[in-house]
C-alpha positions, 0 to 999 in steps of 0.5 A: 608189374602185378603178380599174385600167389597162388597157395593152399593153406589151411587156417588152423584155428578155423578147423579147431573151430570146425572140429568143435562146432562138429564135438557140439552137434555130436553130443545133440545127435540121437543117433551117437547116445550111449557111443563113445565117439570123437572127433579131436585136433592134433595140429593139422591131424583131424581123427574120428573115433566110434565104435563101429564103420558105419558111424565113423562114415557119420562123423566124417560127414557130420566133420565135413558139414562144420568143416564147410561152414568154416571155409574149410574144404575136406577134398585136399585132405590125405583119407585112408581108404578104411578106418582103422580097426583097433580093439572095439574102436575104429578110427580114421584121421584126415590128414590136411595139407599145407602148400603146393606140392611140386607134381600140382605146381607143375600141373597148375603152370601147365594149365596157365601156360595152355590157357594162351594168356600174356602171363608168366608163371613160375613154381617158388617153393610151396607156391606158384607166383603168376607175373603179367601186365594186366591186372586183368589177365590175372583175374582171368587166370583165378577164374581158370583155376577156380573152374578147373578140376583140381580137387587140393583148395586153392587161394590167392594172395599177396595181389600186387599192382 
């Protein structure tokens, strides 16, 4: 019977590659000469650091764009509302999620369930794993999530025939 997993997993030597290119473009911008501005990785933790609001909304677009280029999608990551104050420095870390959490899981099996297709999908873990009979039901249930609005990334893997 095939099945596939759905997972949200982000790739960390992607975003270290992203927050480098990103360090890269940061040390050409003419805008950030004479600042002292960051962007550094601590796991799956992505702090920006400047000296004021405004160029801290720069950096996180300047992350954002690198951060694409890598396949990385900045949507599923935990934001604050606004950047930390401390002393002359503002900084705001991006928080990166791994797994599936119970609240989207259900949402996501409720949307399969709602679709009408000849498909089982069940929550196991940090994961949805979806059963059917047909390989191509199964790619119809990939097309619906990737056109559905839900903003946390969304692979498939472990395709079995």
């Amino acid at each position: 019977m095939p099945s596939f997993d759905i997972v949200s997993e982000i790739d960390e030597v992607a975003l270290r590659h992203a927050v480098d290119n990103a360090n890269r473009e940061l040390a050409n911008r003419f805008d950030f000469r004479g600042v002292e501005a960051s962007i550094e990785q601590n796991g799956l933790d992505v702090t920006l650091k400047t000296q004021s609001d405004f160029q801290v909304q720069q950096l996180e677009e300047l992350f954002a764009k690198a951060a694409v280029k890598q396949g990385i999608s900045v949507a599923g990551a935990d934001r604050p509302e606004k950047p930390e104050h401390s002393g002359k420095t503002f900084s705001l870390t991006l928080t990166f999620r791994q797994g599936i959490e119970q609240p989207l899981g259900k949402q996501i099996v409720k949307m399969i369930k709602d679709s009408k297709l000849k498909v089982q999908a069940s929550i196991q873990g940090d994961q949805v794993r979806v059963n059917g009979k047909k390989r191509d039901d199964l790619q119809a249930v990939m097309t619906l999530l990737r056109e559905s609005k839900i903003e946390t990334p969304l692979q498939f893997n472990n395709f079995r025939d």
